[in-house]
C-alpha positions in Angstrom: 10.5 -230.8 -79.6 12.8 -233.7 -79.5 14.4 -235.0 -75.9 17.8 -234.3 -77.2 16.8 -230.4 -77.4 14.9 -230.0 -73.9 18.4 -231.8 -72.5 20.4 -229.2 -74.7 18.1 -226.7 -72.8 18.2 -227.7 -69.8 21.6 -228.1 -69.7 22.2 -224.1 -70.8 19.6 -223.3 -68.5 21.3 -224.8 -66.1 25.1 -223.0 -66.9 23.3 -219.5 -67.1 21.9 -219.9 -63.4 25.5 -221.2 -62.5 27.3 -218.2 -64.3 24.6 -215.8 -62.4 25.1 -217.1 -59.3 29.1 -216.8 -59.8 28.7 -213.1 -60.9 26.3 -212.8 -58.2 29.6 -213.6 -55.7 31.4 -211.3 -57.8 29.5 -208.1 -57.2 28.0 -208.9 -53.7 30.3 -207.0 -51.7 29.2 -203.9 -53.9 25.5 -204.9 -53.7 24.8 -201.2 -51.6 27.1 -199.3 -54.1 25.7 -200.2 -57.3 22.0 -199.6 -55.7 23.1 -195.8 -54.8 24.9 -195.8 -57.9 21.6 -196.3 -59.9 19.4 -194.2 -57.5 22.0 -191.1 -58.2 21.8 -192.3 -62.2 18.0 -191.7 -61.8 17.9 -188.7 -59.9 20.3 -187.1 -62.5 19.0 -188.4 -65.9 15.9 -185.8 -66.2 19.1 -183.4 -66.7 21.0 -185.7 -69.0 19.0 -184.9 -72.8 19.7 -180.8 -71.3 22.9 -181.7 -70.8 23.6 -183.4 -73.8 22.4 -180.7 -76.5 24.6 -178.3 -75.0 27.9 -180.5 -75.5 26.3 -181.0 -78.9 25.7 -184.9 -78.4 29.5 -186.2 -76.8 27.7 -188.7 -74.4 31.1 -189.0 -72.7 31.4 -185.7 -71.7 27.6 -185.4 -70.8 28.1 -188.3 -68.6 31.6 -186.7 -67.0 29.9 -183.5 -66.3 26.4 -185.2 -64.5 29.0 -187.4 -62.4 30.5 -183.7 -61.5 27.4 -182.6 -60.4 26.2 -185.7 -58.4 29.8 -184.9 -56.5 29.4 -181.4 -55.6 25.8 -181.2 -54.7 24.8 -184.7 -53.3 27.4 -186.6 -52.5 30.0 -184.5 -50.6 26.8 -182.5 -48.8 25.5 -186.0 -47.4 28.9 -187.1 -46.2 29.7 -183.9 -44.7 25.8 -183.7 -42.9 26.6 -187.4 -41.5 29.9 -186.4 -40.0 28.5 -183.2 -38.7 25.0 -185.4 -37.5 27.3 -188.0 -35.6 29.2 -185.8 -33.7 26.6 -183.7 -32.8 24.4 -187.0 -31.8 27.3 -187.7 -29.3 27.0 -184.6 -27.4 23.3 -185.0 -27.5 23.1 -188.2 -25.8 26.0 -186.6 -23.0 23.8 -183.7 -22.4 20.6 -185.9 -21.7 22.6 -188.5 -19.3 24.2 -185.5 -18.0 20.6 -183.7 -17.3 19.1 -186.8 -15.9 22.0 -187.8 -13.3 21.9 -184.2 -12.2 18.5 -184.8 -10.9 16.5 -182.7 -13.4 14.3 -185.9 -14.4 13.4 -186.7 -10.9 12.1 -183.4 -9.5 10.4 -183.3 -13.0 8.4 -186.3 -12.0 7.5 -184.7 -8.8 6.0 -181.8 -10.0 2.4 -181.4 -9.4 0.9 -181.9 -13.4 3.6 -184.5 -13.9 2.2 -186.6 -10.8 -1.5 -185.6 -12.2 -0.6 -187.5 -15.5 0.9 -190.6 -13.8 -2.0 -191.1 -11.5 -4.5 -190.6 -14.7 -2.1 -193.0 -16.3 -2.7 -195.5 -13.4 -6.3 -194.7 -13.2 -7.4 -195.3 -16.6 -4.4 -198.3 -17.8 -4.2 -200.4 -14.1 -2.8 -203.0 -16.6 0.4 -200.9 -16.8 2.2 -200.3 -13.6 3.9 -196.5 -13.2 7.0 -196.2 -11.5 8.9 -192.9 -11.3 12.6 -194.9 -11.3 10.6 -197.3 -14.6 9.8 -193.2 -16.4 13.4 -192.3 -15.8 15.1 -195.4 -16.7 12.8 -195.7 -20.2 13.5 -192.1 -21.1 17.2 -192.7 -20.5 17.1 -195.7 -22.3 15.5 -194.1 -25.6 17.1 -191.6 -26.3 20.3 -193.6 -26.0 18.7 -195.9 -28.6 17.8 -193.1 -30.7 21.5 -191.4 -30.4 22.9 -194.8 -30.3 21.7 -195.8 -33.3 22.4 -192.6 -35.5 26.3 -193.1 -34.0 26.2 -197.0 -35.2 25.3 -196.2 -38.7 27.2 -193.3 -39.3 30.6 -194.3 -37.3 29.8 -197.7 -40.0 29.9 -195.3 -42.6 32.8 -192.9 -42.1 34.6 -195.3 -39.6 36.9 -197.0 -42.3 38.0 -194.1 -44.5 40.0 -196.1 -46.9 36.8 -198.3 -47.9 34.9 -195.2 -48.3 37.0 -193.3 -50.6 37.6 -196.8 -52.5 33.1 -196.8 -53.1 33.2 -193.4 -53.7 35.1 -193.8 -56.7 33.3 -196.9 -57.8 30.0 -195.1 -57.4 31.5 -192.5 -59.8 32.4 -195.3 -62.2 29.1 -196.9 -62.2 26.8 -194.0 -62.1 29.2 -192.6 -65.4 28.4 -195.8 -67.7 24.7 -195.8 -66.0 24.3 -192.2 -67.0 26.2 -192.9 -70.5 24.7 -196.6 -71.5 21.5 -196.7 -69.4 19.4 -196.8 -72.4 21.3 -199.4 -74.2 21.2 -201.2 -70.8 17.6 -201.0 -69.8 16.8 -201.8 -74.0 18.6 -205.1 -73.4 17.1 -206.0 -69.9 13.7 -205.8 -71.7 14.8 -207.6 -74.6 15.6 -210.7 -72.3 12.0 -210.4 -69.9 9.7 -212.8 -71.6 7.1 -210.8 -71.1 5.0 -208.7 -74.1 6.1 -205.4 -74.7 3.2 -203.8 -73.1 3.6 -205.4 -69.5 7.4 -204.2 -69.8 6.6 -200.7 -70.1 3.9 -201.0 -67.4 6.5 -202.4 -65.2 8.8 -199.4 -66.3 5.8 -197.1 -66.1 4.9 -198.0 -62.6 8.1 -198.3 -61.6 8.8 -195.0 -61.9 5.7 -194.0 -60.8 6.4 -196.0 -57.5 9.5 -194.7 -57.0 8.3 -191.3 -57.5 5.5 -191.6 -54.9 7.3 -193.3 -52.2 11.6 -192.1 -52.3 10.7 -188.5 -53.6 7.2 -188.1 -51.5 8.6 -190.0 -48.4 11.8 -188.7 -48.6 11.5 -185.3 -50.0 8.5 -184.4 -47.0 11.0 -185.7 -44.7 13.9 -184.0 -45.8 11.6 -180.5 -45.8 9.9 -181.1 -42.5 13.6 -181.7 -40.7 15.0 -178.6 -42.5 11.8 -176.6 -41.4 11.9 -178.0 -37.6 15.4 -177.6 -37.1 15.3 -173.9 -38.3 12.7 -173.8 -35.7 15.0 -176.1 -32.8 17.9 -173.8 -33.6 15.9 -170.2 -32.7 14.7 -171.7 -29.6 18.5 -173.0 -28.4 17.6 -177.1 -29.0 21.0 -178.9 -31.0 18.7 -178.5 -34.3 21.4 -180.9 -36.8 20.6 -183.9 -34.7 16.6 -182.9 -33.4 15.9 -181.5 -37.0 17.1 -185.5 -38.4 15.1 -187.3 -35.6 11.9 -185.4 -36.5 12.5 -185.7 -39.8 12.4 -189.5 -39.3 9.3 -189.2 -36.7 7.4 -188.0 -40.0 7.4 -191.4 -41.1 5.5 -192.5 -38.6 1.6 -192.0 -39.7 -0.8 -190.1 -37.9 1.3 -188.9 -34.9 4.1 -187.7 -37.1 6.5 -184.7 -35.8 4.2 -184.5 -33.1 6.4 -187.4 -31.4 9.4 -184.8 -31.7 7.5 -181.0 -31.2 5.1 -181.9 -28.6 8.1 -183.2 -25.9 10.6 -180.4 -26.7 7.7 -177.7 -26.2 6.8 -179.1 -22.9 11.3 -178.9 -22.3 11.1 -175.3 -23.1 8.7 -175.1 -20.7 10.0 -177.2 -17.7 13.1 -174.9 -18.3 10.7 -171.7 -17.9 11.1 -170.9 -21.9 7.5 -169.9 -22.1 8.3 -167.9 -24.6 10.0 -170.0 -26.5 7.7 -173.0 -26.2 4.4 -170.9 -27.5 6.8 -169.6 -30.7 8.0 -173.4 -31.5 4.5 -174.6 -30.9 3.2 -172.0 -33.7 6.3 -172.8 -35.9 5.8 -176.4 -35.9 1.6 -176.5 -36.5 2.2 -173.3 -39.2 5.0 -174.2 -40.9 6.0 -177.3 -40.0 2.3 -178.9 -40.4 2.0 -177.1 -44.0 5.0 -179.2 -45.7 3.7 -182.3 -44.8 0.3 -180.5 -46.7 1.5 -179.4 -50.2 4.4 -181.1 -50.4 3.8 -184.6 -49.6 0.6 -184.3 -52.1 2.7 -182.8 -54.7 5.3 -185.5 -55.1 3.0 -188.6 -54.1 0.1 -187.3 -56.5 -1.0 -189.8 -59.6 -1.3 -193.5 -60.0 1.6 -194.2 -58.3 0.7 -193.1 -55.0 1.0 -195.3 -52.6 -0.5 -195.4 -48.7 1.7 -193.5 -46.1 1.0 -196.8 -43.8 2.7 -199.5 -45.8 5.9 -196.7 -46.8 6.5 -197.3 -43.0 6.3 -200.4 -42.7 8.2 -201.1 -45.8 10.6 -198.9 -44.0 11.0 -199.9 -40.6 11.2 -203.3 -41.9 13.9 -202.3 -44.3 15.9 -200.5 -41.6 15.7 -203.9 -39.7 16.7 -205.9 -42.6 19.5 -204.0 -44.3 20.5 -201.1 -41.2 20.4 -198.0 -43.0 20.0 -198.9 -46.5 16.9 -200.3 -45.5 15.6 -196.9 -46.0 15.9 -197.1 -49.6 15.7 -200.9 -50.3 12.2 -201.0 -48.3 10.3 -198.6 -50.2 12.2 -200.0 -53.5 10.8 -203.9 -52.4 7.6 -202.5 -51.6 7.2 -200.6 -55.0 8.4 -203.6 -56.8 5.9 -205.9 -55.0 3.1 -203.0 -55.6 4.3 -203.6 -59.6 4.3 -207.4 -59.8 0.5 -207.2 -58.1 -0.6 -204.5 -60.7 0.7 -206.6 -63.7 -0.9 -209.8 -62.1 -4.4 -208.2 -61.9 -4.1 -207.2 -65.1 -3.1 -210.2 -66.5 -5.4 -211.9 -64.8 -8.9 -209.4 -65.1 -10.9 -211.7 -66.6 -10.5 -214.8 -64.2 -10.7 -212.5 -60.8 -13.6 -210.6 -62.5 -15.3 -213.8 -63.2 -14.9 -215.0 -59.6 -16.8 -211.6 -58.7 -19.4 -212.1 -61.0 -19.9 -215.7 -59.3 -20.5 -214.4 -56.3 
């Protein structure tokens, strides 16, 4: 190839990362919006070929009507539960300062088990020193963080109405020519990867299987085990809206789990002589509870896609420190992408890292 047609090559290679990076500017405001936008796309497009025999192939209409379902059963729920969730985060947190200045915390901390686990505490950790006003002042200060940060996020979201009827509408837009063009749009995003046709449907394939193992089976388990628990935190008198979210998060974390959440309001039903109470939500949360996380975490996370509960929360704690809330969905999404690129490079690569094994 002659110098004059690297140059010409160059030189276009060099306007197309210019004209990126300009449209780049143009759409980074709605960055969040066009990723919910394609997340609602996906969640509705199993419905879409259903939906398009029965308007007898008018891919306008099809796409009107799935935008008309989105609305009514995800989108107006979610903002409605997030309004609900805030305010009922804000009385939360009242009731706990209120509780703790009234003295409550103090004479719990003097009662006789509560002393016997601070002295074992100092006993077997002498590394860690125990004060009753440190307890007090650490439990105040978490569940403020807790509340606080459920307030932040949702007061961001439905703080500035005007801005959030304006991205509700362009979510509509988007997820309607997503929903009607998708396939024309993902045939020509393939068509510019220089990458052989096989490695772009195995990063479709996995992909989807990704997603599928750690938004649905992440998400989904969570979603269930907060319905569940704050069924449960409702009979027993605990504000189950804003409980039922936080231990829906506290599944996230591996191994402990709900436990974080069930385990502390069992022993407050039973400071506050709710014996009763206590034994049933200890029963609710091991029984039913305990049995989502069973069959239907393994349902949704099952095949090659599947993907370690571990690295889902780190990919989401990390996200949520990154990006706020959205990090929620853009960790597991990097994650899953990263999980993609490795699967394609060890496949590309089989024979040199199997000849490095043989070597050894």
């Amino acid at each position: 190839m002659t110098s004059s047609r690297w140059g010409l090559r160059l030189f276009l290679l060099a306007v197309l990362f210019l004209s990126l990076y300009l449209a780049f500017l143009l759409v980074k405001p709605f960055i969040h919006t066009i990723i919910i936008s394609v997340l609602l796309a996906s969640l509705i497009f199993p419905l879409k070929g259903h939906l398009l025999r029965f308007f007898h192939g008018r891919r306008n209409v099809t796409a009107l009507m799935s935008v008309v379902i989105i609305t009514f059963l995800i989108v107006i729920p979610v903002l409605v539960f997030i309004a609900a969730l805030v305010s009922q985060a804000v009385d939360t947190i009242n009731d706990i300062s209120d509780w703790i200045n009234e003295g409550n915390l103090e004479r719990l901390l003097k009662h006789g088990w509560m002393k016997s686990v601070i002295d074992w505490f100092k006993v077997h950790l002498e590394f860690v020193e125990f004060r009753q006003s440190d307890v007090q002042s650490y439990l105040l200060q978490g569940s403020k963080n807790v509340g606080q940060f459920v307030i932040e996020q949702g007061a961001a979201l439905l703080g500035n109405v005007t801005s959030l009827v304006f991205h509700f509408f362009v979510i509509i837009f988007i997820t309607f020519f997503l929903i009607r063009d998708g396939e024309e749009m993902l045939g020509q995003i393939k068509y510019l990867a220089p990458l052989r046709e096989e490695q772009k449907n195995q990063i479709i394939g996995r992909i989807k299987a990704v997603s599928r193992s750690a938004l649905l089976g992440t998400f989904l388990t969570a979603l269930c085990q907060a319905i569940v628990g704050g069924i449960g935190f409702a009979i027993v008198g605990i504000p189950a809206l804003f409980w039922g979210t936080v231990l829906g998060f506290s599944s996230l974390v591996p191994v402990v789990g709900t436990s974080l959440v069930s385990i502390p309001a069992i022993g407050y039903l039973v400071i506050t002589g709710k014996t009763a109470f206590a034994i049933f939500l200890a029963i609710w949360s091991v029984v039913l509870v305990g049995s989502v996380d069973n069959f239907v975490r393994p349902f949704f996370m099952r095949g090659e896609g599947r993907m370690s509960t571990f690295y889902i929360f780190l990919a989401i704690i990390g996200g949520i420190d990154l990006f706020g809330l959205m990090g929620l969905v853009y960790g597991p999404l990097i994650l899953g992408f990263a999980s993609v690129m490795i699967y394609i490079y060890r496949v590309e690569y089989s024979d040199m890292l199997d000849g490095n094994r043989n070597m050894k």
